[in-house]
N, C-alpha and C positions, 0 to 999 in steps of 0.2 A: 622318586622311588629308587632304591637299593637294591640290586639284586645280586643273589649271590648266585653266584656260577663255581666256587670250587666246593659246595656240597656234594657229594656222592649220592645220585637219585636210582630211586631203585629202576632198573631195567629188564624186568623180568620180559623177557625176550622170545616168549609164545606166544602164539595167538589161533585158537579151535577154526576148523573151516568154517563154518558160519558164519564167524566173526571176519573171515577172510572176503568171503561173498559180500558181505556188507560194508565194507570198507572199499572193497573194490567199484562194488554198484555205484556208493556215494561220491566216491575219487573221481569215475569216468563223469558223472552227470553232475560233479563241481566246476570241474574243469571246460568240460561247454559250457556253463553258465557266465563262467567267467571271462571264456572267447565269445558270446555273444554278446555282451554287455560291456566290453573293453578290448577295444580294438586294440590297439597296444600290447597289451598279453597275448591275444590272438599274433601276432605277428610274433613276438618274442620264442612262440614255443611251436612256430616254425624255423625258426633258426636255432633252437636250445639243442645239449646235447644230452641234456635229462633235466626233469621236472617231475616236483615230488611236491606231491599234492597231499594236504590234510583239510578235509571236507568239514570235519565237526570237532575242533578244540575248544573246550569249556576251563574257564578261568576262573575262579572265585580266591576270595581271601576278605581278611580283614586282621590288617596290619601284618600277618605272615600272609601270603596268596600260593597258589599250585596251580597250574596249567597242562592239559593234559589233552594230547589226541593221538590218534593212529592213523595213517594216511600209506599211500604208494609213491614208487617212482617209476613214472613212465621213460623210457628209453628215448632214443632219437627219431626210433620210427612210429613211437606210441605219444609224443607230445606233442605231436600239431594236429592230429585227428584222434583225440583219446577212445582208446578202446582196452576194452577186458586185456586181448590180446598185447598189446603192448605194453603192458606193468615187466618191471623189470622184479620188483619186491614188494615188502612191506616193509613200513616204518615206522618208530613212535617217537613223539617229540613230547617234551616235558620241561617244565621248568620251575623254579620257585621264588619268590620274591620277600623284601621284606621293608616297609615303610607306612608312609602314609597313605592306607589304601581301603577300600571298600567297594565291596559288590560283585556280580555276578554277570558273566560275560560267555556267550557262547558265538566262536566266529570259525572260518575257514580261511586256510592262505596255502598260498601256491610260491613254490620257490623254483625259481627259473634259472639253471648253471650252462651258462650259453658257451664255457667252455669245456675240452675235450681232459684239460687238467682239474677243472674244478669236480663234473662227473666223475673223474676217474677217484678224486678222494672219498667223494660221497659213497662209490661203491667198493671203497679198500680198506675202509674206518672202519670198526667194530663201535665207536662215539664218536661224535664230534659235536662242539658249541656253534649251533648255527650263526649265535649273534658275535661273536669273537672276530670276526674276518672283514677289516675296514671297506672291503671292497662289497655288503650287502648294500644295497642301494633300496630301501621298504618303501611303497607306493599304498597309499589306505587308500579303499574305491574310489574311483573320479579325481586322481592326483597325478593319474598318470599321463594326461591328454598333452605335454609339450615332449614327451619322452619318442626321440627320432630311435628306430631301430634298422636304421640306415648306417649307422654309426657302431651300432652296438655290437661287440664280435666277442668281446669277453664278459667276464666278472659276474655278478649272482644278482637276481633281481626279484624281489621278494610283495609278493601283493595280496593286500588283504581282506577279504568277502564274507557276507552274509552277515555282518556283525548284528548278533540281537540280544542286550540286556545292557546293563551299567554297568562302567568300571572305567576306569581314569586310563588313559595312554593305551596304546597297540608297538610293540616290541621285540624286537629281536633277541638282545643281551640277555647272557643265560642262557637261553634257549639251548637244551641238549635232542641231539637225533640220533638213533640207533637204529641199526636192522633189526626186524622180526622175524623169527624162524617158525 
């Protein structure tokens, strides 16, 4: 699959309180699901210096595709025990694609910047292409069980949960993130 990453996607960059409450709820109660269920992560976002969570992004296409969700970032002291209180923002992630493709996909992923440089881009960018950065390391559930976080002190690590419907691959490239206001 091809995906393009130098299209300009729209970023319309608000988001109503409600929609705020909801995304936050979902983020905190993804995020323990995904330290209870993955030890590994669980350990990664004890040591992270932000983790930015989208609970419910929904993919579909055929032969063009769109990907779409709204999630948070938890700070250093909100990502090893996620709570309301520890969201640093909001954020939306989107992408689009174009190839051989079909179906309809709704999953959540959790991206983990275990450094104090990578944090600090994610909260100084107005955009940036998540999948652009050789140093993403993507773990799809249950792939992450040889990964030492004894070792781990830098670079971004990317995990991906609750996948429910059809659709070919789970992906980074392309992938744009912005802050919401």
């Amino acid at each position: 699959m091809l995906t393009i990453s130098s299209v300009t996607l729209s970023n319309c960059s608000t988001m109503g309180e409600a929609r705020r409450t909801e995304v936050a709820t979902a983020s905190v109660q993804a995020l323990e699901s995904l330290y209870r269920q993955n030890e590994s992560a669980a350990n990664l976002g004890k040591q992270a210096n932000a983790v930015l969570v989208f609970p419910a992004v929904t993919r579909a296409g055929f032969m063009f595709g769109k990907q779409r969700g709204d999630g948070v970032a938890f700070g250093r002291e909100g990502s090893a025990k996620p709570k309301v209180e520890g969201i640093e923002g909001f954020y939306r992630t989107q992408s689009i694609s174009y190839g051989i493709q079909a179906g309809a996909q709704r999953f959540g992923y959790a991206v983990f910047l275990m450094d104090e440089a990578a944090a600090a881009r994610m909260r100084e960018r107005r955009s940036w292409d998540l999948g652009s950065s050789p140093s993403v390391v993507v773990f799809d559930q249950g792939m992450a069980g040889g990964l030492s976080t004894g070792t781990v002190r830098s670079g971004t690590y990317a995990f991906f949960f609750d996948q429910q419907g059809v659709m070919a691959g789970l992906g980074m490239l392309g992938t744009k993130v912005w802050p919401v206001n």
